[in-house]
N, CA, C and O atoms as a Tripos MOL2 file, in Angstrom:
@<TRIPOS>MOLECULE
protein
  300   299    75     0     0
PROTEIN
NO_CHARGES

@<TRIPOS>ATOM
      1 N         -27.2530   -5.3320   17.9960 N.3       1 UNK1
      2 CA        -25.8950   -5.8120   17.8910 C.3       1 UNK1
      3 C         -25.5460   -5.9750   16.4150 C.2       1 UNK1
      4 O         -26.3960   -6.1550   15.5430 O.2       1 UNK1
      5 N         -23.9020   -5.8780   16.1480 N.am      2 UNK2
      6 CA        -23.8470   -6.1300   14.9330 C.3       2 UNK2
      7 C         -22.8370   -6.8440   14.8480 C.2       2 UNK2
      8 O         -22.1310   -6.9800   15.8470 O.2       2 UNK2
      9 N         -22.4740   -7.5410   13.5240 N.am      3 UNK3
     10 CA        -21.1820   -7.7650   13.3550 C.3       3 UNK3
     11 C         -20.3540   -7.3990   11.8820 C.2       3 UNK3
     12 O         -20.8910   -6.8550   10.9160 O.2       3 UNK3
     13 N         -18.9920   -7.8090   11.9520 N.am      4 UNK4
     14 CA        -18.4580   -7.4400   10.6610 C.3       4 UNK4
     15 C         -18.2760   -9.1220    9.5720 C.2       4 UNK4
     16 O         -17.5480  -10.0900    9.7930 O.2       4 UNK4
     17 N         -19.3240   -8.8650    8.3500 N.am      5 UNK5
     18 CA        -19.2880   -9.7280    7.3100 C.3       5 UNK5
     19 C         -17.9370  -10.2540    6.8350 C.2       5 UNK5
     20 O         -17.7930  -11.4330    6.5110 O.2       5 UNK5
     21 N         -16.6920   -9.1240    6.7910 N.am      6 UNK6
     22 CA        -15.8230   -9.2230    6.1510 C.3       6 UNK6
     23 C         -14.3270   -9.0690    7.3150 C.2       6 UNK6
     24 O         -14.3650   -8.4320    8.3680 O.2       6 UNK6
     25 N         -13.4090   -9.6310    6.9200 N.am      7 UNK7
     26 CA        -12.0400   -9.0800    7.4820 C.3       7 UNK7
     27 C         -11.5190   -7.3250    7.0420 C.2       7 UNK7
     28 O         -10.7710   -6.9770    6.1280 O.2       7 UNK7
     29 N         -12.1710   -6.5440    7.9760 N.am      8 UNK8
     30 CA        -12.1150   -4.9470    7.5330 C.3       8 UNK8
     31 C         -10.4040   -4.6760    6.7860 C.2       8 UNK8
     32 O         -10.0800   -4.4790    5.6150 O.2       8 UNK8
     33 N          -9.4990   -4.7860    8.1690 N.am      9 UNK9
     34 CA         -8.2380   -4.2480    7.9380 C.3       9 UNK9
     35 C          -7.8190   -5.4970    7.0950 C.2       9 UNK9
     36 O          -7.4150   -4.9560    6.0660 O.2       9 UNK9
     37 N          -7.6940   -6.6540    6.9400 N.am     10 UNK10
     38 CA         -7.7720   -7.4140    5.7080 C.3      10 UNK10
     39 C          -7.4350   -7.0070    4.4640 C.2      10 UNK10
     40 O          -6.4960   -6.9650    3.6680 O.2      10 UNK10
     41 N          -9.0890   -6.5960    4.6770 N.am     11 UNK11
     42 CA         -9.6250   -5.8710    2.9930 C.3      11 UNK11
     43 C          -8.8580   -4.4140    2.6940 C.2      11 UNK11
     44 O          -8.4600   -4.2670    1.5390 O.2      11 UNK11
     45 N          -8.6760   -3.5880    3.4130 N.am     12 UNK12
     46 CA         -8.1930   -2.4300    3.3810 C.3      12 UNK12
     47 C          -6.7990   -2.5780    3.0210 C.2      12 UNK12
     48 O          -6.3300   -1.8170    2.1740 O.2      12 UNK12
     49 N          -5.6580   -3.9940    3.8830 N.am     13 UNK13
     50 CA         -4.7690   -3.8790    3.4450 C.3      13 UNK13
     51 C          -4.0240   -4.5070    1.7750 C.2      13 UNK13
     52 O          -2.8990   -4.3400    1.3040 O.2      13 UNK13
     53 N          -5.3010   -5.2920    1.2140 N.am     14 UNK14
     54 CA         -5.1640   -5.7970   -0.2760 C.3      14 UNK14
     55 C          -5.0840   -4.9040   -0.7930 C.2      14 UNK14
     56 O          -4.1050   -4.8640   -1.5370 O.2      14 UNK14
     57 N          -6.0360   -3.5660   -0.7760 N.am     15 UNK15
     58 CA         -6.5900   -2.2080   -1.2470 C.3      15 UNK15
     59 C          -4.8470   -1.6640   -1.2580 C.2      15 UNK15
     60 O          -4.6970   -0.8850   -2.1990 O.2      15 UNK15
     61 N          -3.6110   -1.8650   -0.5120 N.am     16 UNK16
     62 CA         -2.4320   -0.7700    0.2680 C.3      16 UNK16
     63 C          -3.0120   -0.3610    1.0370 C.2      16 UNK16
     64 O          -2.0480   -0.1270    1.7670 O.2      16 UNK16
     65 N          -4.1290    0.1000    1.8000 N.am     17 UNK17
     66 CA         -4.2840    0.7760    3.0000 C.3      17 UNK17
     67 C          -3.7990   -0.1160    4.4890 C.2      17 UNK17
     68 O          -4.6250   -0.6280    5.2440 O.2      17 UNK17
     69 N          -2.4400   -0.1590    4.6830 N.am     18 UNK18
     70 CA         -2.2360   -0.5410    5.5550 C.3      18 UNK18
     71 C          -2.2940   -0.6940    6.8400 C.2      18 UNK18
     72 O          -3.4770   -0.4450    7.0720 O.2      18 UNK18
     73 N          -1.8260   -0.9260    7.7770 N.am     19 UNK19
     74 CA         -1.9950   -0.0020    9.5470 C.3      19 UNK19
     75 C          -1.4020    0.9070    9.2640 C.2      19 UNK19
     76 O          -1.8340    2.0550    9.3730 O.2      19 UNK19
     77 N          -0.2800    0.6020    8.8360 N.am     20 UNK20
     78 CA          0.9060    1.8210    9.0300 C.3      20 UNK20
     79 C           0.6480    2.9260    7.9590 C.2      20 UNK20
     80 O           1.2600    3.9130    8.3680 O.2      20 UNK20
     81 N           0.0580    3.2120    6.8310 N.am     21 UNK21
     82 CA         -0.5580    3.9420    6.1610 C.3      21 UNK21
     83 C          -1.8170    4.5330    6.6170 C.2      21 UNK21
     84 O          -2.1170    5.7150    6.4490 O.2      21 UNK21
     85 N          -2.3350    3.9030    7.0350 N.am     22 UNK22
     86 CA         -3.6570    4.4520    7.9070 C.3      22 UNK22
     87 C          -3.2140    5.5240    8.7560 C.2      22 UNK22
     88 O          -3.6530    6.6650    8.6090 O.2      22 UNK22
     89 N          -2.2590    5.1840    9.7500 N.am     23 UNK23
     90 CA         -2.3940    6.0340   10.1850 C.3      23 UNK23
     91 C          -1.3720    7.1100   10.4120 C.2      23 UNK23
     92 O          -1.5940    8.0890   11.1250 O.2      23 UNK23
     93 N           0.2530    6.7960    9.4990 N.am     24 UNK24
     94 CA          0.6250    8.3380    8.6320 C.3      24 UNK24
     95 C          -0.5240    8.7860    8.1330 C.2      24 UNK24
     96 O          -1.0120    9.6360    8.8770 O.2      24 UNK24
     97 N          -1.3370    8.5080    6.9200 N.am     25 UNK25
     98 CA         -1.8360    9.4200    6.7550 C.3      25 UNK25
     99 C          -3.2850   10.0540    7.1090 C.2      25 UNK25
    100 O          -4.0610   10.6940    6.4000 O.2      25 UNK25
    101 N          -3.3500    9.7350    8.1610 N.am     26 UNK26
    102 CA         -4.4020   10.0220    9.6950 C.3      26 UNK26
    103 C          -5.8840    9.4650    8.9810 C.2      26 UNK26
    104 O          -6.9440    9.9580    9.3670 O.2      26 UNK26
    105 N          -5.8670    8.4410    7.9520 N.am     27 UNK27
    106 CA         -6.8330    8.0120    7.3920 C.3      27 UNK27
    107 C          -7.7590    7.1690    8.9940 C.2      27 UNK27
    108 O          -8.9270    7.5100    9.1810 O.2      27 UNK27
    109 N          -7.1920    6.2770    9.8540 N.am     28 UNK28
    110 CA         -7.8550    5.7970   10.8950 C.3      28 UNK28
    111 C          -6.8960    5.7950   11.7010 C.2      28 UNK28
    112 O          -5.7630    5.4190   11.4030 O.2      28 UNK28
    113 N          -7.2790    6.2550   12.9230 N.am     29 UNK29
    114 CA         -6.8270    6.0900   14.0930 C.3      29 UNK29
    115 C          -6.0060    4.7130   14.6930 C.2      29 UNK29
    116 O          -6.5380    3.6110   14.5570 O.2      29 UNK29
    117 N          -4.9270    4.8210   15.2400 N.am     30 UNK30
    118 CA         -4.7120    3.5380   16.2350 C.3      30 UNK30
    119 C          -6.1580    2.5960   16.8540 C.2      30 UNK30
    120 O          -6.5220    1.4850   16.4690 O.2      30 UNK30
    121 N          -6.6560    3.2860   17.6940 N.am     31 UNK31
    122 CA         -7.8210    2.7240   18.9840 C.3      31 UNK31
    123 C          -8.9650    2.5980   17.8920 C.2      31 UNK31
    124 O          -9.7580    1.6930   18.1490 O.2      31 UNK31
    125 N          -9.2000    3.2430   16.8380 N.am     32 UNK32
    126 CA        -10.2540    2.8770   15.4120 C.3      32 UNK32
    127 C          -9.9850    1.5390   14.9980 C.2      32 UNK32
    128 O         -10.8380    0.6550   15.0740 O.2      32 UNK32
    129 N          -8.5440    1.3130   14.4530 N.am     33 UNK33
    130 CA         -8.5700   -0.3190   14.0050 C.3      33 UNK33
    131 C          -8.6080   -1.3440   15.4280 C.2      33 UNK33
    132 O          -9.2590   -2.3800   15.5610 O.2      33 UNK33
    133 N          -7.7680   -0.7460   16.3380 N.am     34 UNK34
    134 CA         -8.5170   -1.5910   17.1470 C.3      34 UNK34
    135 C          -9.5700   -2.2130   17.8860 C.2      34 UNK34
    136 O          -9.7010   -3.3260   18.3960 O.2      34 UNK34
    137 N         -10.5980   -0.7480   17.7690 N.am     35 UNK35
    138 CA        -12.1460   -1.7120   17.7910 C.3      35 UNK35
    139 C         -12.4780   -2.6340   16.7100 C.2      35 UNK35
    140 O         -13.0010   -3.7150   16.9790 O.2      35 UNK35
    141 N         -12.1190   -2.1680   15.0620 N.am     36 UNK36
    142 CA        -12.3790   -3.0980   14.7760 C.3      36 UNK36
    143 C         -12.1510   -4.5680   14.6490 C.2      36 UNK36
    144 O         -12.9390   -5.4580   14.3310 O.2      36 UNK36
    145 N         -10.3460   -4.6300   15.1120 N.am     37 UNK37
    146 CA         -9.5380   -5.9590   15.6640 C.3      37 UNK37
    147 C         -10.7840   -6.6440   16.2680 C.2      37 UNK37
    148 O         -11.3090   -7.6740   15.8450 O.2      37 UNK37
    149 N         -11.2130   -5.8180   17.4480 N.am     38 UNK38
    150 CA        -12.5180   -6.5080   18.9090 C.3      38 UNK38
    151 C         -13.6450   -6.1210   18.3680 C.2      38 UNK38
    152 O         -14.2170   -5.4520   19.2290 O.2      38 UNK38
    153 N         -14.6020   -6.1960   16.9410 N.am     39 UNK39
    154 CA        -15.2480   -6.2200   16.5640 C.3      39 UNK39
    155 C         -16.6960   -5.2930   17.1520 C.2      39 UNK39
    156 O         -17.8860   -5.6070   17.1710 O.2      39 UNK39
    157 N         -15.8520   -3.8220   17.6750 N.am     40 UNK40
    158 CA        -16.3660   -3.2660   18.6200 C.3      40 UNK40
    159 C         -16.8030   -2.1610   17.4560 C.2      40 UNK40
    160 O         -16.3770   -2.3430   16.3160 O.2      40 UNK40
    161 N         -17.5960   -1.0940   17.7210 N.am     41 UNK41
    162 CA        -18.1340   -0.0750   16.8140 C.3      41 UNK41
    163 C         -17.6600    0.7980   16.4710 C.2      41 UNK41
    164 O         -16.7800    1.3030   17.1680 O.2      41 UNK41
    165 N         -18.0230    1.3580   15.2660 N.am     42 UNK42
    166 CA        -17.3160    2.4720   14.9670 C.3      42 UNK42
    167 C         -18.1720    3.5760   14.2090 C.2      42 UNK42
    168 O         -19.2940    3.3470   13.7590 O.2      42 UNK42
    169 N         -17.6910    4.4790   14.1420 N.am     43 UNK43
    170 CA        -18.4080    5.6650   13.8850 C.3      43 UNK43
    171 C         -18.8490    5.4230   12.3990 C.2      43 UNK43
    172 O         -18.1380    4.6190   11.7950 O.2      43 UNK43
    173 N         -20.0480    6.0550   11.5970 N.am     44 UNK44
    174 CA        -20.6530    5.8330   10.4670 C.3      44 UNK44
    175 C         -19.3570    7.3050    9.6940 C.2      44 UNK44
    176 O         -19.2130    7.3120    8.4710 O.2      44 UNK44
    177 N         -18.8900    7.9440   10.2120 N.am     45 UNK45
    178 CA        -17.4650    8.6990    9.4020 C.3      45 UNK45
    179 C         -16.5660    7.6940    9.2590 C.2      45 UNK45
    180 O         -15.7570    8.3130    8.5670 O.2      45 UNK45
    181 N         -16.0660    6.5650    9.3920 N.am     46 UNK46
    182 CA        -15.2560    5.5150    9.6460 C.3      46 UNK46
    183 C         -15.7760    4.5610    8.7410 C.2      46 UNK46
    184 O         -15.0480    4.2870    7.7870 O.2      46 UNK46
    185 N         -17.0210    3.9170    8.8370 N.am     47 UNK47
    186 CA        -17.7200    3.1350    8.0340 C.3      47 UNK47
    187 C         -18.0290    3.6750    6.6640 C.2      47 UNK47
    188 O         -18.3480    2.8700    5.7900 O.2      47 UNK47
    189 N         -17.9600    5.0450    6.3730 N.am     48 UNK48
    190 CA        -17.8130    5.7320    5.2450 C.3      48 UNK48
    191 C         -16.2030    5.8270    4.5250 C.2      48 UNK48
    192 O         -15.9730    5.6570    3.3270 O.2      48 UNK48
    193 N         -15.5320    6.0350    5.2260 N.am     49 UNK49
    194 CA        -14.1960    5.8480    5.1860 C.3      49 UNK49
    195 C         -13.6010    4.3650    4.5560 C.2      49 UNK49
    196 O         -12.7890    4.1110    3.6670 O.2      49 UNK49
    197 N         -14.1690    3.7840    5.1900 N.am     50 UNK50
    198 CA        -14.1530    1.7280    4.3370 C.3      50 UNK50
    199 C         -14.9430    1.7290    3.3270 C.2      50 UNK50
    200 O         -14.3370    1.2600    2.3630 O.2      50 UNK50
    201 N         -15.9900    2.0210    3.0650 N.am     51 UNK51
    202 CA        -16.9210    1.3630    2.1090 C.3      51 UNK51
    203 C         -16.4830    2.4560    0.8410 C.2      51 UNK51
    204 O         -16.8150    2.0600   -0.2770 O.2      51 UNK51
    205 N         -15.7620    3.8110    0.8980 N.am     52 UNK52
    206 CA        -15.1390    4.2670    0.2550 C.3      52 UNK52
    207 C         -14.0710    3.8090   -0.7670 C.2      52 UNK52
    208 O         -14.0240    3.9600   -1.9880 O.2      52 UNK52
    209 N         -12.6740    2.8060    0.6700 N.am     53 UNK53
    210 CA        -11.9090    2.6470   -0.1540 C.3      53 UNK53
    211 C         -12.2060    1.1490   -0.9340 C.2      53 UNK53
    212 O         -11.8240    0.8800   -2.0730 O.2      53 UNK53
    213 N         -12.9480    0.2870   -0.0730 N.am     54 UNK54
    214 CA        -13.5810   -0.6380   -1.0410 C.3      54 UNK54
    215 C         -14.3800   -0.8240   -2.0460 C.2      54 UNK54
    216 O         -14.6070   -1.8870   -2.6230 O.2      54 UNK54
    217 N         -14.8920    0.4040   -2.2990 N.am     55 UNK55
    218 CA        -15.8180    0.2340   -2.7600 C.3      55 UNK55
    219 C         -16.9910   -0.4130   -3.0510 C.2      55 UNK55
    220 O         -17.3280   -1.0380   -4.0570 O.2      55 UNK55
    221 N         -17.6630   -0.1320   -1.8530 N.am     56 UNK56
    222 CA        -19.1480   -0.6730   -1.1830 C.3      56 UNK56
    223 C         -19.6940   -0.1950   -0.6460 C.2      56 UNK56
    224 O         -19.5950    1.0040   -0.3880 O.2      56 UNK56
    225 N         -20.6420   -1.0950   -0.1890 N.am     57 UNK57
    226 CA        -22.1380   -0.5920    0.7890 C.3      57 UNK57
    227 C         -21.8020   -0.9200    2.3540 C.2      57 UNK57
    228 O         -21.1250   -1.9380    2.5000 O.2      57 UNK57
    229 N         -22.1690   -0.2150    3.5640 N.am     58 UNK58
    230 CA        -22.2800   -0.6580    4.5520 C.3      58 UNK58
    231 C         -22.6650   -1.9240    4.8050 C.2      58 UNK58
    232 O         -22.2870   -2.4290    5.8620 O.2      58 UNK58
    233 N         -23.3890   -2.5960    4.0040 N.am     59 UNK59
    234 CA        -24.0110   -3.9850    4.1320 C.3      59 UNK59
    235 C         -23.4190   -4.9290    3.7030 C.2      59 UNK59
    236 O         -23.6130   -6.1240    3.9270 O.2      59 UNK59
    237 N         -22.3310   -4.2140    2.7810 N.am     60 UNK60
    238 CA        -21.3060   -5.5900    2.5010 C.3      60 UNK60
    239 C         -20.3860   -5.9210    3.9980 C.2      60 UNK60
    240 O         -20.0650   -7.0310    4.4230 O.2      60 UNK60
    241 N         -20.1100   -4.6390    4.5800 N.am     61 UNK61
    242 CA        -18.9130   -4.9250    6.2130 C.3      61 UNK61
    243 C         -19.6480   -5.1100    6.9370 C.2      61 UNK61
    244 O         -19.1590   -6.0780    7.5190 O.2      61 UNK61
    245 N         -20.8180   -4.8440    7.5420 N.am     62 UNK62
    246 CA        -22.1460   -5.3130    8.7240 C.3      62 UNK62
    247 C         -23.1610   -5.9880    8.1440 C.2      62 UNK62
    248 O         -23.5950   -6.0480    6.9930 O.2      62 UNK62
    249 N         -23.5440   -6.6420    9.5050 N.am     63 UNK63
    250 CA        -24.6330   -7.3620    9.6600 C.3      63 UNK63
    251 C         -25.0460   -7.3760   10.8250 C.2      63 UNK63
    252 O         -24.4180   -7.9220   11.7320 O.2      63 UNK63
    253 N         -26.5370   -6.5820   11.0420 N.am     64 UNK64
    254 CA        -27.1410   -6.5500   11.8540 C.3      64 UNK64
    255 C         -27.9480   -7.7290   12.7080 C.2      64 UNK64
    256 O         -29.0890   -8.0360   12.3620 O.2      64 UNK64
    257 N         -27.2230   -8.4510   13.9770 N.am     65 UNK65
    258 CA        -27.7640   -9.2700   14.3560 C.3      65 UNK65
    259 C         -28.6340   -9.2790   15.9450 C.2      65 UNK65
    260 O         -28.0470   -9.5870   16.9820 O.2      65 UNK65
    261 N         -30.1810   -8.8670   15.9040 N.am     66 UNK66
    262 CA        -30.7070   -8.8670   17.1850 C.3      66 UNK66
    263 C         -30.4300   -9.6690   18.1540 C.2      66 UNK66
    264 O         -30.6350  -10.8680   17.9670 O.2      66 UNK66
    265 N         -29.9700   -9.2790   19.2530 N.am     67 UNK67
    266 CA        -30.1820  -10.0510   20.1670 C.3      67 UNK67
    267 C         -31.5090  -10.6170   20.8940 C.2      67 UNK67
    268 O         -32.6570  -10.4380   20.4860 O.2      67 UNK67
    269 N         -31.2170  -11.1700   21.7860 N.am     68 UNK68
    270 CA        -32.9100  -12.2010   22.5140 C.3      68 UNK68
    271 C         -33.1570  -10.9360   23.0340 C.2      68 UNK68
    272 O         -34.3750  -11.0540   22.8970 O.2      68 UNK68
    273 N         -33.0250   -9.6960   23.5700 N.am     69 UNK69
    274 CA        -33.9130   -9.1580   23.9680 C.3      69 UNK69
    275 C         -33.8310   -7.5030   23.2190 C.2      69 UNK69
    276 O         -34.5990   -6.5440   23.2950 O.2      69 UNK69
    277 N         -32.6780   -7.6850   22.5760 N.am     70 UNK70
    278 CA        -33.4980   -6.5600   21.4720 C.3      70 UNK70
    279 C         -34.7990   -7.3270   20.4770 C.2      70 UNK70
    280 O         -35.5940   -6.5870   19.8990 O.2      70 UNK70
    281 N         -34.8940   -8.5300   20.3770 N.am     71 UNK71
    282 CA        -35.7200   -9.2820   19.4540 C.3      71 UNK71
    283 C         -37.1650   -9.0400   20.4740 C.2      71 UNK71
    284 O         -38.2200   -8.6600   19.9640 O.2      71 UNK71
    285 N         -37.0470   -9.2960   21.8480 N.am     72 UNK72
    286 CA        -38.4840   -9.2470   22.8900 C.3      72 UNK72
    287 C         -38.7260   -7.5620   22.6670 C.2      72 UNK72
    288 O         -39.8220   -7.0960   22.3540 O.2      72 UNK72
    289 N         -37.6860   -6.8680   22.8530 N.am     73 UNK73
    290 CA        -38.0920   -5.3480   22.9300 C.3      73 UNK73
    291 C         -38.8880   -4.7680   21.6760 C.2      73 UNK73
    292 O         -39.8570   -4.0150   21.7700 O.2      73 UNK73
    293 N         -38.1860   -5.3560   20.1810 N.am     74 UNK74
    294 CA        -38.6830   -4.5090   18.9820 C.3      74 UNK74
    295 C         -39.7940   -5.4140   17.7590 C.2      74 UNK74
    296 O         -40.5850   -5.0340   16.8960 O.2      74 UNK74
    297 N         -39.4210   -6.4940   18.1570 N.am     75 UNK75
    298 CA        -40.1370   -7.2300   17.5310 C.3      75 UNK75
    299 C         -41.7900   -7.4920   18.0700 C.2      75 UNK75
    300 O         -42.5340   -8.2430   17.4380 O.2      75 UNK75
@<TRIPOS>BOND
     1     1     2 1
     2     2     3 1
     3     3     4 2
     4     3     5 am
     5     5     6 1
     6     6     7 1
     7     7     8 2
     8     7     9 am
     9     9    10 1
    10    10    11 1
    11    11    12 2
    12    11    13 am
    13    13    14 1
    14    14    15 1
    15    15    16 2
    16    15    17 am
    17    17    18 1
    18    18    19 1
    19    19    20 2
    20    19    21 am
    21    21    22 1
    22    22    23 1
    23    23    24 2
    24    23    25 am
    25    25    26 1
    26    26    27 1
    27    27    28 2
    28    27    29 am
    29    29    30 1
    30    30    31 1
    31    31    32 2
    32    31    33 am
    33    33    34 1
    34    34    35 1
    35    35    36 2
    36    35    37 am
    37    37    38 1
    38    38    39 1
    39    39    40 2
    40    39    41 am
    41    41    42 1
    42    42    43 1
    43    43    44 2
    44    43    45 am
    45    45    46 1
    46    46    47 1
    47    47    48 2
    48    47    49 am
    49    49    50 1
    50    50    51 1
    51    51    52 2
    52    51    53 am
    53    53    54 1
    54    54    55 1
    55    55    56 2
    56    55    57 am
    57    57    58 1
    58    58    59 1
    59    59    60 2
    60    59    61 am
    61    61    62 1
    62    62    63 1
    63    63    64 2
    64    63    65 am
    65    65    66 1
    66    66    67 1
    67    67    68 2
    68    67    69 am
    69    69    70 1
    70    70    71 1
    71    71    72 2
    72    71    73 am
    73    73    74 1
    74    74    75 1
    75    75    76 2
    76    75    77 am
    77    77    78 1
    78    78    79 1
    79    79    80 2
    80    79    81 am
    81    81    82 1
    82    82    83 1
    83    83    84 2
    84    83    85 am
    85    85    86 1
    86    86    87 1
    87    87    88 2
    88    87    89 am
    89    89    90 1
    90    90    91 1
    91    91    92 2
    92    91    93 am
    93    93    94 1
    94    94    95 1
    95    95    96 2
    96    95    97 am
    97    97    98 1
    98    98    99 1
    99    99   100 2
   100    99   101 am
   101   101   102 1
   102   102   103 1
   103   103   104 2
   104   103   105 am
   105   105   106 1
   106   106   107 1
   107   107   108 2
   108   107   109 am
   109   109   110 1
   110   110   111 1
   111   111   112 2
   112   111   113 am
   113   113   114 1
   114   114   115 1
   115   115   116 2
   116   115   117 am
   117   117   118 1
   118   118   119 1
   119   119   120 2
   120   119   121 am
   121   121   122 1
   122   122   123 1
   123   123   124 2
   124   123   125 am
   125   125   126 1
   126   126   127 1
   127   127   128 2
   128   127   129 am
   129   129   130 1
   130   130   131 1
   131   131   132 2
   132   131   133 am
   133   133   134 1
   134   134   135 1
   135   135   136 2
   136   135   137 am
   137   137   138 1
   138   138   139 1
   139   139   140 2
   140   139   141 am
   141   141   142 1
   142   142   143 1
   143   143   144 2
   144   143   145 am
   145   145   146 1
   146   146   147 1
   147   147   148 2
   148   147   149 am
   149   149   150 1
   150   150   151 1
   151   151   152 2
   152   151   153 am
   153   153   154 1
   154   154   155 1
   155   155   156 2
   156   155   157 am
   157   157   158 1
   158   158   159 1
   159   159   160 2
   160   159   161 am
   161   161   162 1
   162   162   163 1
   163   163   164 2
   164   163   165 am
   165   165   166 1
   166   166   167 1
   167   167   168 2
   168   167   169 am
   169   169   170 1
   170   170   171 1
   171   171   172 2
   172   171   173 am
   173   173   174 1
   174   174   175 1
   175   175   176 2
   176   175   177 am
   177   177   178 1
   178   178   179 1
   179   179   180 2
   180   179   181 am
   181   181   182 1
   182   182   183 1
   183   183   184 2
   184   183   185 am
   185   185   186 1
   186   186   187 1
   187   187   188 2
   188   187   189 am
   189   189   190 1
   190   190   191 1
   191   191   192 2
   192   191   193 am
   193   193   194 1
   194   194   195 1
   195   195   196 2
   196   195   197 am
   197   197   198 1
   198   198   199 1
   199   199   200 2
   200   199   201 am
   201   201   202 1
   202   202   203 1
   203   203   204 2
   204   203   205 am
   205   205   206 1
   206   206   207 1
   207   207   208 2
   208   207   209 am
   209   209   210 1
   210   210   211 1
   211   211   212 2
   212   211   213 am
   213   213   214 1
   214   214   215 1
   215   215   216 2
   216   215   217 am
   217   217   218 1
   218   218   219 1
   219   219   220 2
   220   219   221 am
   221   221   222 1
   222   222   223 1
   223   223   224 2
   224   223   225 am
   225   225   226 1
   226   226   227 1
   227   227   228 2
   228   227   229 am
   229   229   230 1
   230   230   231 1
   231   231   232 2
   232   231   233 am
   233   233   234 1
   234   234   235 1
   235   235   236 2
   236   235   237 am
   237   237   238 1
   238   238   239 1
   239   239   240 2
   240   239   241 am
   241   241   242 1
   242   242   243 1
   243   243   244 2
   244   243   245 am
   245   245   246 1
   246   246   247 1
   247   247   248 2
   248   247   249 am
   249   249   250 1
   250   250   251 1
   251   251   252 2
   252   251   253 am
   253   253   254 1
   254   254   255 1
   255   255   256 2
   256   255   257 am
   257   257   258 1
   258   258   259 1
   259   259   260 2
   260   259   261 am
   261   261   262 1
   262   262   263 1
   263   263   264 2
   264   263   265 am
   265   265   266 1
   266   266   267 1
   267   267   268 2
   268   267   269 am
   269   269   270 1
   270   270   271 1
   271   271   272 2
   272   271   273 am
   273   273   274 1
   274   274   275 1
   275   275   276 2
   276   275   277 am
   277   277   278 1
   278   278   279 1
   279   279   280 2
   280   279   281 am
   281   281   282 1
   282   282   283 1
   283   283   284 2
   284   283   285 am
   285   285   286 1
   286   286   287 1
   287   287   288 2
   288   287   289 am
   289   289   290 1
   290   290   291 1
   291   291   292 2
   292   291   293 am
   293   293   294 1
   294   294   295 1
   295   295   296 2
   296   295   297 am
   297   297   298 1
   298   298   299 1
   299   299   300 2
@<TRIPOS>SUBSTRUCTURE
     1 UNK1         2 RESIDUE 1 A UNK
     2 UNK2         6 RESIDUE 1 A UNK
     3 UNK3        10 RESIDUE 1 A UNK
     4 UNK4        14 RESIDUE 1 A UNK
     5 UNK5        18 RESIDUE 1 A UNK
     6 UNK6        22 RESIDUE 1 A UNK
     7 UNK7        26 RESIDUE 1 A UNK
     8 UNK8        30 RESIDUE 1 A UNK
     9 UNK9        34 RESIDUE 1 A UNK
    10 UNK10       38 RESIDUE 1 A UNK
    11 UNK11       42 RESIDUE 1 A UNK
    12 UNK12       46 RESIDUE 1 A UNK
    13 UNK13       50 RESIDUE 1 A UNK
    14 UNK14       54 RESIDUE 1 A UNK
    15 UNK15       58 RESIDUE 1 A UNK
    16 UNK16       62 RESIDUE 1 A UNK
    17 UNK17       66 RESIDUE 1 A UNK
    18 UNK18       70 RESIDUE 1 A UNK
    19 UNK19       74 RESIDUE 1 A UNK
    20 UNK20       78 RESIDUE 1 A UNK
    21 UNK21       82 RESIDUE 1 A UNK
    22 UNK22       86 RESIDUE 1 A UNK
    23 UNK23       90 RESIDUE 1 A UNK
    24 UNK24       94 RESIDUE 1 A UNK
    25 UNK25       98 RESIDUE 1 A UNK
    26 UNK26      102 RESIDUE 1 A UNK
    27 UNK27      106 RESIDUE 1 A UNK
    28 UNK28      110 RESIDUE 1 A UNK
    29 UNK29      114 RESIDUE 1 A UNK
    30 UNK30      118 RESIDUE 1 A UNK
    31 UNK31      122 RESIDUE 1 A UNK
    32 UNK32      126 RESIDUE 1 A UNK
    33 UNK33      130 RESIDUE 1 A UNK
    34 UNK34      134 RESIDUE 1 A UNK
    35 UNK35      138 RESIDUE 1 A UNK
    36 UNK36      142 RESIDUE 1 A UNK
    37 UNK37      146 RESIDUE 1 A UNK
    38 UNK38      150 RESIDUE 1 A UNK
    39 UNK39      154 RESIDUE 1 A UNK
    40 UNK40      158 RESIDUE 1 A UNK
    41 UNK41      162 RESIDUE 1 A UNK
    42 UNK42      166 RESIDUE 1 A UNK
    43 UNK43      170 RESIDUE 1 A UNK
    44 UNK44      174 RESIDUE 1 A UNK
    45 UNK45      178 RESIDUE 1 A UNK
    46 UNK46      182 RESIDUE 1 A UNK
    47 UNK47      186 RESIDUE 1 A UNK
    48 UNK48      190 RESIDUE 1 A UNK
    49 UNK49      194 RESIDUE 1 A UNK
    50 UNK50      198 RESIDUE 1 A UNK
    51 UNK51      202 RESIDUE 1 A UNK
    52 UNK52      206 RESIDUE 1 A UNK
    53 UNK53      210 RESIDUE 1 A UNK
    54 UNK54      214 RESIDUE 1 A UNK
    55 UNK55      218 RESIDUE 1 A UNK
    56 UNK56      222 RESIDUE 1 A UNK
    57 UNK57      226 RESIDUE 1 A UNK
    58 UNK58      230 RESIDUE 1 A UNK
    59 UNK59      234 RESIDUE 1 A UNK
    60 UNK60      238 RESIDUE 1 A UNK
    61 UNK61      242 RESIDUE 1 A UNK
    62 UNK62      246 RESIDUE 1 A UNK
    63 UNK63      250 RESIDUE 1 A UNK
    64 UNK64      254 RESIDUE 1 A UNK
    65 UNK65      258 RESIDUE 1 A UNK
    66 UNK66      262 RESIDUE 1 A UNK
    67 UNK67      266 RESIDUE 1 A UNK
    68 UNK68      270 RESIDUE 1 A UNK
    69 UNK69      274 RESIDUE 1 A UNK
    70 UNK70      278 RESIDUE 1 A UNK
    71 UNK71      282 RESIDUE 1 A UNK
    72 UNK72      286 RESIDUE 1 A UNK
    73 UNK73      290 RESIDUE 1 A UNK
    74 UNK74      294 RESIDUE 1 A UNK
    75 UNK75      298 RESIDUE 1 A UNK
């Protein structure tokens, strides 16, 4: 499981990357920001796409948090 460290579309919209810029210029999808609204997943082309215009690391927007039985399964 993971989650997001930061407010994505937040951050994107300080940057100008707005909703409404996003997606004139087909930078992210409608149903894209809205997984991330529901803190739901998104493709590592997408997560490249953010850490682009922020300029960062995947590890600044996620954080990988095991659950109780991904923790029994891998640990």
């Amino acid at each position: 499981m993971f989650s997001y460290k930061i407010d994505v579309l937040k951050a994107l919209s300080e940057r100008g990357y707005t909703s409404t810029r996003m997606r004139k210029e087909k930078i992210m999808s409608q149903a894209t920001m809205q997984s991330i609204r529901e803190g739901r997943g998104i493709t590592t082309d997408t997560l490249n796409t953010i850490c682009i215009i922020l300029r960062c690391q995947p590890s600044d927007v996620l954080e990988i948090v095991p659950t109780d039985e991904e923790k029994i399964k891998f640990f």
